[in-house]
C-alpha positions in Angstrom: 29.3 18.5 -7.9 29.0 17.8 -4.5 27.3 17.9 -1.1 27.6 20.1 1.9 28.5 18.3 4.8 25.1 18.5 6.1 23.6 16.6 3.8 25.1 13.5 4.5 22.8 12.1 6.9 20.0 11.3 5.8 17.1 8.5 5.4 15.0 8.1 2.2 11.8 8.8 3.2 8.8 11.0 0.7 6.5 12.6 3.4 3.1 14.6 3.2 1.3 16.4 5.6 -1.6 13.8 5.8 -2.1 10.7 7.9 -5.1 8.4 7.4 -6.4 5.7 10.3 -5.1 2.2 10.2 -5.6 0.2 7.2 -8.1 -2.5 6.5 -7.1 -6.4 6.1 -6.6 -7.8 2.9 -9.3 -10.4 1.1 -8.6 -13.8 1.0 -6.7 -13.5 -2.0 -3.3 -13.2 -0.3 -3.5 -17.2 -0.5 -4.1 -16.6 -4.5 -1.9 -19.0 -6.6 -1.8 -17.1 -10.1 1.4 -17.0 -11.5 3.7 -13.8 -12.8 5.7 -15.1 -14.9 7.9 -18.5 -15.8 6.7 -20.7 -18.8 5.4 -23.9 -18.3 8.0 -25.9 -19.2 10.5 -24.4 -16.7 11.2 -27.2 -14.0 10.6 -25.5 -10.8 12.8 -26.5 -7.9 11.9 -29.8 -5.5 9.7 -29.2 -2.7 12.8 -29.5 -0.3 14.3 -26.2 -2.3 10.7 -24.2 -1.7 11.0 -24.7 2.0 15.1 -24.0 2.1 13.7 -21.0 0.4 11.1 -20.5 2.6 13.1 -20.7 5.4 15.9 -18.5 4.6 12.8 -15.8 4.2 11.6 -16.4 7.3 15.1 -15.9 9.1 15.4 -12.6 6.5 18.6 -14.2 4.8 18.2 -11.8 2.3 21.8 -12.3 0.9 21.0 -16.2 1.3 17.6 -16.4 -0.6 18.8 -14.0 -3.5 21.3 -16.8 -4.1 19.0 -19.6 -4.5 16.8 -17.8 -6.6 19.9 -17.0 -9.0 20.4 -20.5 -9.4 17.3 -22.1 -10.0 13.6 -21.2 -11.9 11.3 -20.7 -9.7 7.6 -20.4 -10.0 6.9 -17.5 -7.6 3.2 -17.4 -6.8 1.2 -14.1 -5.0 2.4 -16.0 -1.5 6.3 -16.9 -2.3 6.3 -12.8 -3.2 4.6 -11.5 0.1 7.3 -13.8 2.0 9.9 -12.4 -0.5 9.3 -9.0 0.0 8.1 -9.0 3.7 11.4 -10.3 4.4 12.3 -7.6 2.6 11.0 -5.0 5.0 11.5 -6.8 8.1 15.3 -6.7 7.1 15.5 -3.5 6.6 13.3 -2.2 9.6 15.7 -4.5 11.9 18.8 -2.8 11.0 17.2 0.7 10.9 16.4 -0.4 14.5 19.9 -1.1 15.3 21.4 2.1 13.9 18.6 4.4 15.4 20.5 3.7 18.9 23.3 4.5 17.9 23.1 7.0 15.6 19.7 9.1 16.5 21.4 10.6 19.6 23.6 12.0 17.4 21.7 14.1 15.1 20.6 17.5 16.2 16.7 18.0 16.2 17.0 20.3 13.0 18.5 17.7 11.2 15.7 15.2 12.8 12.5 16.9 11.2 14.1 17.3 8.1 11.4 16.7 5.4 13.6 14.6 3.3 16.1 12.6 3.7 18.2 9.9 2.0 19.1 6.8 3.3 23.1 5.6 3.2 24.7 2.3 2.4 23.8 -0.4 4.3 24.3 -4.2 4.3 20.2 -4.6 4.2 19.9 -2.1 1.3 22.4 -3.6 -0.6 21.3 -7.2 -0.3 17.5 -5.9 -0.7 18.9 -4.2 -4.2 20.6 -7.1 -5.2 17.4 -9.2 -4.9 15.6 -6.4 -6.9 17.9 -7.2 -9.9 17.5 -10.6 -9.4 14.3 -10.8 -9.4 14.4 -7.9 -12.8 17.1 -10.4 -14.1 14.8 -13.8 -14.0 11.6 -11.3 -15.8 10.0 -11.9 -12.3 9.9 -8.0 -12.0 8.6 -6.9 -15.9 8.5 -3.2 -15.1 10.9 -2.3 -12.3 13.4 0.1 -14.1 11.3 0.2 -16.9 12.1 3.7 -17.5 14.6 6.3 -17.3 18.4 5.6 -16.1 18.0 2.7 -13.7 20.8 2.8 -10.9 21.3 -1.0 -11.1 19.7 -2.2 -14.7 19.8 -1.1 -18.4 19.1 2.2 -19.0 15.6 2.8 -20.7 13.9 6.0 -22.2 12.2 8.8 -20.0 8.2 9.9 -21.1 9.8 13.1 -22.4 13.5 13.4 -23.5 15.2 16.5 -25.5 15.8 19.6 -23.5 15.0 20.0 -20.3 13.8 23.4 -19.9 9.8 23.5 -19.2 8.1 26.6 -19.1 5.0 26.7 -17.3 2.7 27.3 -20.4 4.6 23.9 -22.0 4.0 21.9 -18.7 0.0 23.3 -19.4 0.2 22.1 -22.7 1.7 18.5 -22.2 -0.5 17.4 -19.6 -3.6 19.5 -19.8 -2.9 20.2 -15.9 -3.0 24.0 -14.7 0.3 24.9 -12.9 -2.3 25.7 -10.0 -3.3 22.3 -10.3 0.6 21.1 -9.6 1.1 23.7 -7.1 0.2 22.7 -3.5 -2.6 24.8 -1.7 -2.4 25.4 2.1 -6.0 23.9 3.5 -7.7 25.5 6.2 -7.6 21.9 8.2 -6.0 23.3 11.3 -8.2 26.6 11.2 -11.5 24.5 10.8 -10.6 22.6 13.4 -9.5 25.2 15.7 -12.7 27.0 15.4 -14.6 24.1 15.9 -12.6 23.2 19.3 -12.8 26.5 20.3 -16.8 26.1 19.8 -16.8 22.9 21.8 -14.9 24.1 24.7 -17.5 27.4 24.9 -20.3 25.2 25.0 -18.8 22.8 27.4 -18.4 25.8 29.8 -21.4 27.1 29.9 -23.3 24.1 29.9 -21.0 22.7 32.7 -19.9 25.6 34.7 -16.1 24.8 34.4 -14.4 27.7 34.1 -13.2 28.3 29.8 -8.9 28.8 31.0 -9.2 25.2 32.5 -10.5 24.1 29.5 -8.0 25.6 27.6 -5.3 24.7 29.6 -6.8 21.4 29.8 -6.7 21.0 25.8 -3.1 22.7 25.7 -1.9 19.7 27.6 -4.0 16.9 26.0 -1.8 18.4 22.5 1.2 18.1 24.7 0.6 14.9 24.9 -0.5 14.2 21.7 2.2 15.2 20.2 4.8 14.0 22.3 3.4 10.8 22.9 2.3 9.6 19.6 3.2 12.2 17.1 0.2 14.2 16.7 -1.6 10.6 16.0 -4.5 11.5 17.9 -5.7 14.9 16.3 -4.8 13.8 12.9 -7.0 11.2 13.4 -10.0 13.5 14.7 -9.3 15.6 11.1 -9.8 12.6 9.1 -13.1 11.9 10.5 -14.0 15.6 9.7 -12.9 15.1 6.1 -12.6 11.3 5.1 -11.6 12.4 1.4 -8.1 13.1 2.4 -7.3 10.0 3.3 -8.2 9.2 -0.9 -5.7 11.8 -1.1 -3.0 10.4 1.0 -3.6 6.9 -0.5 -3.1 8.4 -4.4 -0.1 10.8 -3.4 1.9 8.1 -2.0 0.8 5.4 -5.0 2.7 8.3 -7.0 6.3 8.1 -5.3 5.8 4.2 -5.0 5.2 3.5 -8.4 7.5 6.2 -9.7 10.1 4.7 -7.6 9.6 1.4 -9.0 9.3 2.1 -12.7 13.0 4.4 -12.3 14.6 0.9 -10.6 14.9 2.3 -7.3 14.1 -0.6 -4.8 10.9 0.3 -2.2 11.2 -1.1 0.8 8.4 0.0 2.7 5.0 2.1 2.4 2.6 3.6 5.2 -0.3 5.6 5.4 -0.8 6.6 8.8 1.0 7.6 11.9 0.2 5.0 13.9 1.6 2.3 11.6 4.8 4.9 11.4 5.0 4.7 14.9 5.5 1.2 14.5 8.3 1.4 12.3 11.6 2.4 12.8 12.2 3.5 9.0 9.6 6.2 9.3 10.7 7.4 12.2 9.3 5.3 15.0 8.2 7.0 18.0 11.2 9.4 18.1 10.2 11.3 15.0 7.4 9.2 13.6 6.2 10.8 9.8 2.7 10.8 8.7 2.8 9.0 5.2 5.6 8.3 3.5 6.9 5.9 0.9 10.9 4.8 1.5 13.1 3.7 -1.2 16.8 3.1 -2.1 18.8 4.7 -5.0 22.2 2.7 -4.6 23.7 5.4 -7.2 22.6 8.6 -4.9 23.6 7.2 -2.0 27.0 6.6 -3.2 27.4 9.9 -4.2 26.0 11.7 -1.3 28.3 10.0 0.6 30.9 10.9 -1.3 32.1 7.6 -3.0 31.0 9.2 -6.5 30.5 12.3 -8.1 26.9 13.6 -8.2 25.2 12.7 -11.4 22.5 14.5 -13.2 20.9 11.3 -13.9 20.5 11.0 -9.9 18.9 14.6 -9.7 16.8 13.3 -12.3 15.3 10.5 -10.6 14.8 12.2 -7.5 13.0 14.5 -9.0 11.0 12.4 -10.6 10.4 10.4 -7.4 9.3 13.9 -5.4 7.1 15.2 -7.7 5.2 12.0 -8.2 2.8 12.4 -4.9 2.1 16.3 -6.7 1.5 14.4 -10.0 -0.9 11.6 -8.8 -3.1 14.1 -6.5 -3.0 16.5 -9.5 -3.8 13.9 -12.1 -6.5 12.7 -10.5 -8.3 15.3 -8.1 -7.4 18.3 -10.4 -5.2 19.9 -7.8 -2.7 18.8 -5.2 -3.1 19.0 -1.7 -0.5 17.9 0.0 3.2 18.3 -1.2 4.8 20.7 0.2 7.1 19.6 2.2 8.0 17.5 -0.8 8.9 20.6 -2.9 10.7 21.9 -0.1 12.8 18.9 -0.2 13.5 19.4 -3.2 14.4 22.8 -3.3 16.6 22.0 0.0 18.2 18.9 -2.0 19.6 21.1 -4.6 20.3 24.2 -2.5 22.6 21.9 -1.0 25.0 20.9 -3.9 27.9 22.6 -4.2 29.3 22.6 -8.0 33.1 22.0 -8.5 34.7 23.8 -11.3 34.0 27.8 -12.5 31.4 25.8 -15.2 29.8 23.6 -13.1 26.0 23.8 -12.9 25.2 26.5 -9.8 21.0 25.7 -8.9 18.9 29.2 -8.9 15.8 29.7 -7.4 14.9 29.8 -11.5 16.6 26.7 -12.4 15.0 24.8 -9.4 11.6 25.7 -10.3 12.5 24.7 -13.5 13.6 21.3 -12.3 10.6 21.1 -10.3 8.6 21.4 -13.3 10.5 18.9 -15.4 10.3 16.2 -12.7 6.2 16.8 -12.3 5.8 16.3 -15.9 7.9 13.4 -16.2 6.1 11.7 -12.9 2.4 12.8 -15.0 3.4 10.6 -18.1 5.0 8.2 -16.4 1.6 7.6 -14.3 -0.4 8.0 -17.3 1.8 5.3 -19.4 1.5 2.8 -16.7 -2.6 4.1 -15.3 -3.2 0.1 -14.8 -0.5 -0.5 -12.9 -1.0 2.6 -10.9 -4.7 1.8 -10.1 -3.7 -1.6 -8.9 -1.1 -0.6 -6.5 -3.7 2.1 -4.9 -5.9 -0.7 -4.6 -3.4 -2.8 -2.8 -2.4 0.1 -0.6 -6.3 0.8 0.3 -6.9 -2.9 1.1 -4.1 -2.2 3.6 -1.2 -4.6 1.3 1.9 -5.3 2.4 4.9 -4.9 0.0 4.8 -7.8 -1.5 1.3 -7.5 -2.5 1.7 -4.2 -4.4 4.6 -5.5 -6.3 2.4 -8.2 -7.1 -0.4 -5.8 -8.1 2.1 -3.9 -10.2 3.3 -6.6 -11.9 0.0 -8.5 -12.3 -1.6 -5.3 -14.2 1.3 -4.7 -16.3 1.5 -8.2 -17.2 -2.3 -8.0 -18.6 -2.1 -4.6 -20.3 0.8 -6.2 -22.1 2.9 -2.8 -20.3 6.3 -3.4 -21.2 9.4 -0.5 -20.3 9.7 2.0 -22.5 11.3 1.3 -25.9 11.1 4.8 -27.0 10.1 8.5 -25.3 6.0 9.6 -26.1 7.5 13.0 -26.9 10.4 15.4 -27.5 11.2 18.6 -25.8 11.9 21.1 -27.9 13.2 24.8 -27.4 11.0 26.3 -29.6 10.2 29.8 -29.5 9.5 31.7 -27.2 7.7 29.1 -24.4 9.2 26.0 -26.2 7.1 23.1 -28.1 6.1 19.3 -27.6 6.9 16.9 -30.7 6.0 13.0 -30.6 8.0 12.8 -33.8 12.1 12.7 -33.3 13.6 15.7 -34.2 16.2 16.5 -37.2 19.9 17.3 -35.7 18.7 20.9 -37.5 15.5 21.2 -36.0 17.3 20.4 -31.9 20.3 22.6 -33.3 18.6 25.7 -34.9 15.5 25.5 -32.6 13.0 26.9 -35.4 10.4 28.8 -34.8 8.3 28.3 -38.1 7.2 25.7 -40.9 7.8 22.6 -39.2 7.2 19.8 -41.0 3.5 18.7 -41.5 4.6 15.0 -40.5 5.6 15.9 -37.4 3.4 16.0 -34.8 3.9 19.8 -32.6 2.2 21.5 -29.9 3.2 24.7 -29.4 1.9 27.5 -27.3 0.6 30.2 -29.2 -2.9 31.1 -27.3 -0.1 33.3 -24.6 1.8 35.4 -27.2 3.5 38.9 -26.1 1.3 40.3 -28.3 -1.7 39.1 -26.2 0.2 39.7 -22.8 1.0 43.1 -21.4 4.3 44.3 -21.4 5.4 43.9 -17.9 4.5 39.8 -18.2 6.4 39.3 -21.8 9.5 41.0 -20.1 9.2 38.6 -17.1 8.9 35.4 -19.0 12.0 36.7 -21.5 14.1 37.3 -18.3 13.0 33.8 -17.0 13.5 32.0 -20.2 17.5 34.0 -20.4 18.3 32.5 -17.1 16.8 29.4 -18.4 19.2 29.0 -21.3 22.2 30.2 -19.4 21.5 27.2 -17.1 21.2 24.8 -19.9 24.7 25.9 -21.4 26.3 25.9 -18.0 24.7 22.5 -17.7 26.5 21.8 -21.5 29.7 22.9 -20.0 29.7 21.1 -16.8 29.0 17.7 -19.2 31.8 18.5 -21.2 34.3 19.1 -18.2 33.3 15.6 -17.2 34.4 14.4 -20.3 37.9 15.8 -20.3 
């Protein structure tokens, strides 16, 4: 498979609709000298080698720090990460700086608001992923590619393995989420708001005399402004006030693409939760095309193979997939619907829209199969969240304290460390395709049982959820025909997906 040409330019950034105000400063517990990792009786380098260290931070020599830390043990405390990892952003953020000029005149504005896009090969990515693995290599970093098919560590288990076709009623089933629930709503934000300026500027004219077009014309231009200026900053800003839960929401949605980022082994280099920060900050934007959350991260493998270098992977669909449906997952999981996300399933559905398959059996994305993927990557991102809930609730409240990377890798690490979390040494559960909406076992299947997909007496040791409650027989006739014509399509994806494996082989 491949990429259309206009998908090679692109900067890895998850987006939401939201934007929250500035954040608050952290407690005095940035200066907190607790330890990760590193037993006792490890001789930590001089004092001379801490400030080499600390000075090759400070200069973000990325490629020089990750060196000394190969060859010595080090006893990293909460400070020696926040300099680690802010030297981590500031590298990055430099060189974004640099390219921008040279490269952001030359993008056309469609490809400019693009709601996802995917950052290429750089010298600061690949020296920041180096010092990810370094850090994974020396157990500094416990849980970073603790799961799935890590683009630069061992490969470890997914939450759910088997097939890969989810039908709604299974995603119900596994997670106890409605598909509502995982299906971004449209708010009524901008209407609400509209009213309620419209209110303001009636009043204001009769109270005042000024005629109601000057106001109008006068609020037309401030919006201008607003938006030209500072990316909407301003008005966003007013909405929150109106409706301070969303900015709970913003928090929690981005938590879910960090932290499923992190626990796939795709290096984070950088996190913000408002405009004005993204203003700031050349990754997300800057003041040319400034976002209003977003979470940016580096898959080394998909970035080789978007640009060509490799061929296109399914194990890099897979993560990415992941990674975009966490935000969905987290709001879900935790406010009982999602919000924001849209644009997030847009980029998605625009992410494999774009692949062109090589080869009569190569793997040609539907509208079907993509809301199929969809669903496989939301319930993938709700286990994972679910398996690693301490680590999850530290990193929001890192990101709500207004931390800086290195403080919610810390946080991450910290609460794994005591919940004893460890990666994944086996899946929670087995996809099967049972019947006629498919079936959930926590029990490895039998070669037979994945072969001949059965559809009664399993055995009474293994552990099955199966959806039953939604038979035809309960449905009307119009639905069953639906879902069978759904689940056909289904299948002929999955053996075009069997194929397209097999052709790689040869």
């Amino acid at each position: 498979m491949a990429f259309s040409p206009q998908q090679r330019r692109v900067t890895n950034v998850m987006r939401t609709t939201h934007r929250i105000p500035g954040r608050l400063p952290l407690s005095e517990h940035h200066h907190d000298s607790s330890r990760l990792s590193m037993s006792s009786d490890e001789e930590s380098p001089p004092s001379s080698a801490n400030t080499e260290l600390e000075g090759r931070l400070e200069r973000t020599d990325l490629k020089g720090a990750t060196r000394m830390l190969k060859e010595g043990n080090w006893d990293l405390t909460r400070e020696t990460y926040r300099k680690i990892f802010y030297a981590v952003e500031e590298r990055t953020r430099q060189e974004n700086i640099d390219a921008s000029q040279v490269n952001m005149r030359a993008l056309e504005q469609e490809q400019l608001q693009r709601l996802m896009e995917y950052p290429l090969e750089s010298p600061a990515r690949m020296e920041m992923t180096d010092l990810y693995q370094t850090l994974q290599t020396k157990n500094e970093l416990q849980v970073f590619g603790a799961c799935g098919n890590s683009p630069i560590g061992p490969n470890k288990h997914l939450p759910a393995e088997g097939s890969k076709i989810v039908t709604p009623n299974l995603l119900e089933t596994i997670t106890g989420l409605s598909m509502v629930a995982l299906t971004p709503q449209p708010t009524n934000s901008l209407l609400l708001a509209g009213v309620g300026l419209a209110l303001l500027e009636g009043l204001t004219s009769v109270v005042t005399g000024i005629d109601i077009n000057v106001l109008i014309i006068a609020t037309l231009l401030f919006a201008l402004l607003d938006q030209v200026l500072v990316s909407g900053a301003v008005f966003e800003t007013a909405i929150k006030i109106v409706q301070p839960n969303v900015n709970q929401k913003i928090l929690r949605h981005e938590a879910g693409h960090f932290l499923c980022a992190y626990l796939l082994g795709c290096p984070v280099e950088g996190c913000v939760l408002s405009s004005w920060v993204a203003l700031k900050d050349s990754r997300f934007g800057g003041r040319q095309n400034a976002v209003s959350a977003g979470t940016s991260f580096f898959d080394p493998e998909l970035s080789a193979q978007v640009n060509g270098k490799q061929p296109l992977s399914r194990s890099s669909i897979d993560r990415y997939s992941i990674i975009v449906m966490g935000g969905i997952a987290a709001e879900a999981s935790y406010f009982g619907r999602a919000d924001g996300g849209a644009g997030d399933e847009m980029a998605l559905v625009q992410f494999l829209s774009n692949i062109n398959p090589r080869g009569g059996g190569a793997l040609t994305w539907t509208p079907e199969s993509i809301k199929n993927q969809a669903r496989w990557g939301a319930l993938q991102a709700v286990l994972l969240l679910r398996q690693y809930q301490p680590s999850y609730d530290a990193l929001v409240d890192a990101l709500e304290r207004g931390g800086e990377l290195g403080d919610c890798i810390y946080a991450i690490e910290s609460a794994a460390k005591e919940n004893n979390l460890q990666p994944l040494q086996q899946p929670l559960g087995y996809i099967l395709d049972d019947g006629l909406y498919g079936s959930w076992s926590k029990v490895m299947p039998t070669p037979m049982e994945t072969d001949s997909a059965p559809t009664t007496s399993m055995s009474s040791t293994t552990e099955i959820v199966t959806e039953t409650s939604a038979a035809p027989a309960q449905a009307d006739l119009e639905s069953s025909e639906k879902q069978l014509q759904e689940y056909r399509k289904m299948m002929e994806e999955k053996l075009k997906d069997i194929d397209e494996q097999l052709n790689n082989l040869e």
